[in-house]
C-alpha positions, 0 to 999 in steps of 0.5 A: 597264258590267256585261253586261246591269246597265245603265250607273251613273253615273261618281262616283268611283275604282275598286275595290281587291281583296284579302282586305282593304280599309281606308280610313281618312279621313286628315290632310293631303294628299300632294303635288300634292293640296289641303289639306283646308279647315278643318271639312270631312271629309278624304279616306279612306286605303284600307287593302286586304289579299287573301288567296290561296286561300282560300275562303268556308268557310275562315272560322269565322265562315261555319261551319268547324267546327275552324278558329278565326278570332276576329279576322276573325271580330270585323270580320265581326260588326261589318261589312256581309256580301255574302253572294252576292259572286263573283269570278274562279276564279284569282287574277289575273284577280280582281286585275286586275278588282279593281285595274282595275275592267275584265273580266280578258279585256278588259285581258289578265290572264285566266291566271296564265302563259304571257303572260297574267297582265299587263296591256295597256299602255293599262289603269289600276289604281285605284293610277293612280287614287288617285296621281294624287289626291294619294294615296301609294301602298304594296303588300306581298305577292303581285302576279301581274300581270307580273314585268317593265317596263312590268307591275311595281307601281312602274310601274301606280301604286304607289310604295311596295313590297314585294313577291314574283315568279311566283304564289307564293313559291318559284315559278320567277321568284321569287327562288332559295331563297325559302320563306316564311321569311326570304325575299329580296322587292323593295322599290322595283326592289332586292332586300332580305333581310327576316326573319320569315315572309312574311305577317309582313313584309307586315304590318309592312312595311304598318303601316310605311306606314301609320305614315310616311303617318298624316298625309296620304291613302294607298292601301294595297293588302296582298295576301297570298301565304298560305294558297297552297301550299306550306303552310309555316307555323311549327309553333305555327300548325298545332299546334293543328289536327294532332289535329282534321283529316282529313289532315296538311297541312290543320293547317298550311293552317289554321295560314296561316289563323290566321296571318293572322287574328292579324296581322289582328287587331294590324294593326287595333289599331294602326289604333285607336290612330293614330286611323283606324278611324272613319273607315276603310273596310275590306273583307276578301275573298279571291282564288277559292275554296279549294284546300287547304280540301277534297278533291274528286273534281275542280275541279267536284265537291261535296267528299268531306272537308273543308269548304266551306260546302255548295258544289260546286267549288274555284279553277279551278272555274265552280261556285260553290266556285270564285268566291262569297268572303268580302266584308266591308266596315266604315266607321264614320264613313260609316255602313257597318256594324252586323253584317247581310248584302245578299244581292244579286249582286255581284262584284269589278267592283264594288270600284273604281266603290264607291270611287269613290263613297264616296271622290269621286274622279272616273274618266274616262269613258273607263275603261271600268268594267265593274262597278256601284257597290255604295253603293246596296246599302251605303246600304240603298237597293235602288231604285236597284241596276239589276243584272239579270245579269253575265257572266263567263268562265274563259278556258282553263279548267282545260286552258288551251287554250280561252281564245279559244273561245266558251261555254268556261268561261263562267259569267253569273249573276243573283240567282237563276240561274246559266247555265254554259257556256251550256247548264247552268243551275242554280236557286242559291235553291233548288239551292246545291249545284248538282246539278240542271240545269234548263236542259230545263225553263227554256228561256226563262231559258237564251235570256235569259241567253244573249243577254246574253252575245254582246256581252260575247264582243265587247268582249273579243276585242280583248284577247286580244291578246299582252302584251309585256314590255320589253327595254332599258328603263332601269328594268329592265336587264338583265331575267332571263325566265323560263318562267313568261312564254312565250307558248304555246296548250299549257297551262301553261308549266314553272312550278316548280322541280320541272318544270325539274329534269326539263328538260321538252323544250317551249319557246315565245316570249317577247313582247317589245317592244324599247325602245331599238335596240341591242346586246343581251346574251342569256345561256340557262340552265335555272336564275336565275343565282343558283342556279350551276347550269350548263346541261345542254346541248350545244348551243344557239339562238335566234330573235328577229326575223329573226335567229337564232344557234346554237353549242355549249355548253361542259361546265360552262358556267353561261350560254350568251350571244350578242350580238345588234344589235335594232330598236327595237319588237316582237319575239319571243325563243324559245331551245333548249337540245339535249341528246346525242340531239338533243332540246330544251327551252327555256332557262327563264331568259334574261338579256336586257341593253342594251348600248349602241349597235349595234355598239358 
């Protein structure tokens, strides 16, 4: 349930997030569903697309006076509009709730590094949900919630893929040399040179699906990487922003944006002419507030250029500029639509339980849903909406190292009020800009709203709990880690290519979990393998477990590797490299390989 909403009947499966949701009613069923009975309605296809950093006012048809949208612009005229819709201030806890439909503390994806960013083994994704009712599967783009078995999308549900590393191209576990431009992406567990520009390949590579699976129900999930930075996009897309913006890379941030909606636009005629958009259910959301939208003096402050829809705060921010989103959703064939807006409070807990509803797939009551179904709103029926506040938390905040503390980045809002870290209260009706605490002059409000929030802190202690990934797991072997997954309480771990060049003298422990018993091959670098970098060291070591090995690193060396026998179960890998004067930094990729028995 939604801290405080009261609990929702269990009717159907769960939400999708991302920028975009369509589902389309389609023919026949997959294997292990039933055929449709002649003269029934059949099942929707869900089609979902998400944008990635980009925020409420990166929209022309939410007021941004030079960006041009026309075709999201289109389906916002046609759609129902939630205009106080919020999710998570990053981008994978709101996919994990989205994709799970469970607070992102509950099932341990909260951050997007240093080990928290996949999710607990025991959760399921609405994928899990969709595939196991006959649904086929498909996700093209941008994952963020685990690199590595048993955390990838083939293994939470989805068996179509396409997709990119880390939390955005270019990022240290992506593949070497990817720059959104003919880039190397996984497709199905194999690495596979594509060309084109990366959210051109999403696109084709989800209408390929959708073409190939015209015939039976599929779950489509297409969340894209772009606007993030880096802000590469081909000059014919920001030129014609250069002359109209404030400062330069805003043109080529808008020409992502225009990028999209023009592939928004294509995608959507050809669904017209395979003959789903009756009866297709789409909703087009993005992942947080902006990031290269606007300039602000810091995370929290209203902007001093650009736009950003009269909101204070950007991504990463418990202000609203941080979390409220686009969120439009059209089903012609289910009488959702026709161009108005519900102003009520909804946020991305909601996708999976409205779903469910409107697809009539059942989850089991022991998924644990924490959001409300959205159809009582989608319905016009406002009686039957029993929301009366929702609690959410930024765990780590923008330093990170607060991500167990209580009140930390907390953010609980009603209709009307929002109540920050529990002392700050801000009256969202008649203050959007947030600028007046009223916290002194509603103690009342402030005690309500905060005793909503002691048993939320409750149900997600347990998952703060460390996510380990797998080593000798038969679908992934060898497994290249790398820094992006330490597991530290020290802020961000080196999580780009520009802090390794500097050979930052940190390092933390890998938690993994050991599947088979055996001989395991460790190979230590400071870059992936493809790179042929060799290691910048003297001297190298390891811990894992109780074992720990040491020797020196040979001149021009392009892995320091050493062999070790392991148990079978948990354990914890953390490496140094050490330079001349005795100082370390961690090896930021370590190739781990089953090797067979021990001893053998």
């Amino acid at each position: 349930m939604a801290y405080g909403a009261g609990a929702f009947p269990v009717v159907g499966p769960p939400p999708v997030s991302g920028v975009l949701l369509a589902v389309a009613v389609a023919g026949s069923s997959a294997a292990g569903a039933t055929e449709t009975p002649a003269g029934a309605q059949r099942r929707p296809n869900v089609i979902l697309v998400l944008t990635d950093d980009q925020g409420y006012g990166d929209l022309s048809c939410h007021g941004n006076p030079i960006l041009r949208t026309p075709n999201i612009d289109r389906f916002y005229a046609e759609a129902v509009r939630f205009t106080d819709f919020h999710v998570s201030p990053l981008c994978t806890p709101t996919r994990a709730a989205l994709l799970t439909g469970r607070d992102p503390g509950k099932v341990g994806a909260y951050r997007t590094s240093a080990g928290r960013m996949m999710l607990h083994r025991g959760e399921r994704t609405i994928a899990d949900l969709f595939a196991a009712n006959g649904y086929a599967t498909g996700m093209f783009g941008k994952w963020h919630l685990g690199d590595h078995a048993p955390h990838r999308p083939q293994d939470r549900g989805f068996q179509d893929i396409v997709w990119h590393r880390c939390g955005a191209i270019g990022h240290v576990s992506d593949v070497w040399g990817n720059d959104y431009f003919d880039d190397i992406y996984e497709r199905n567990g194999r690495l596979e040179q594509f060309q084109g520009y990366c959210t051109d390949v999403w696109f084709r590579e989800a209408l390929r699906f959708v073409e190939e699976n015209r015939d039976r129900p599929f779950f489509l999930y297409l969340p894209l990487n772009a606007p993030h930075t880096p802000l590469n996009v081909e000059e014919k897309w920001a030129a014609p922003y250069e002359d109209k913006v404030p400062w330069p890379a805003l043109a080529r941030y808008y020409g992502m944006i225009a990028n999209i909606d023009d592939n928004f636009g294509r995608f959507r005629q050809r669904i017209r002419e395979l003959g789903l958009e009756e009866n297709t259910i789409l909703i087009f959301m993005t992942d947080n507030g902006t990031y290269s939208g606007a300039r602000f003096a810091d995370n929290d402050s209203l902007p001093i250029a650009g736009f950003n829809a009269g909101m204070r705060g950007r991504k990463a921010s418990i202000f609203d500029g941080g979390h409220r989103v686009p969120f439009f959703i059209r089903w012609p064939a289910g009488g959702i639509g026709g161009g108005w807006d519900v102003d009520r409070l909804a946020v991305h807990l909601d996708v999976l339980p409205t779903l469910d509803e409107l697809c009539g797939i059942r989850v089991d009551a022991d998924w644990g849903l924490d959001g409300q179904s959205l159809v009582p709103l989608l319905r016009r029926e406002p009686s039957r909406w029993t929301r009366s506040q929702v609690v959410l938390q930024f765990h780590g905040g923008v330093t990170f190292e607060r991500d167990r503390e209580k009140w930390a980045f907390a953010y609980i809002m009603t209709d009307r009020w929002r109540l920050l870290h529990g002392r700050e209260l801000y009256d969202i009706q008649n203050d959007p800009q947030q600028q007046t605490d009223l916290a002194g002059a509603y103690p009342d409000v402030v005690t309500a709203l905060r005793e909503a929030y002691e048993p939320y802190w409750q149900a997600v202690l347990p998952g703060f709990e460390p996510v380990r990934m797998d080593i000798g797991n038969p679908t992934e072997n060898p497994v290249e880690l790398s820094s992006h997954s330490w597991y530290t309480d020290h802020g961000n771990p080196p999580w780009n290519f520009r802090m390794i060049e500097k050979l930052p003298r940190v390092t933390a422990p890998w938690m993994l979990s050991v599947v088979r018993a055996g001989r395991y091959r460790l190979t230590l670098r400071q870059y992936p393998k493809r790179a042929e970098k060799p290691v910048r060291a003297v001297r190298a070591r390891i811990r894992i477990g109780d074992i720990e090995a040491e020797q020196a690193v040979e001149a021009g060396s392009m892995g320091v590797v050493f062999e070790v026998d392991l148990p079978a179960g948990p354990t914890e890998l953390t490496t140094w490299l050490y330079d001349e004067k005795g100082e370390a930094g961690g090896a930021y990729f370590t190739e781990v390989e089953y090797l067979g028995n021990a001893g053998s």
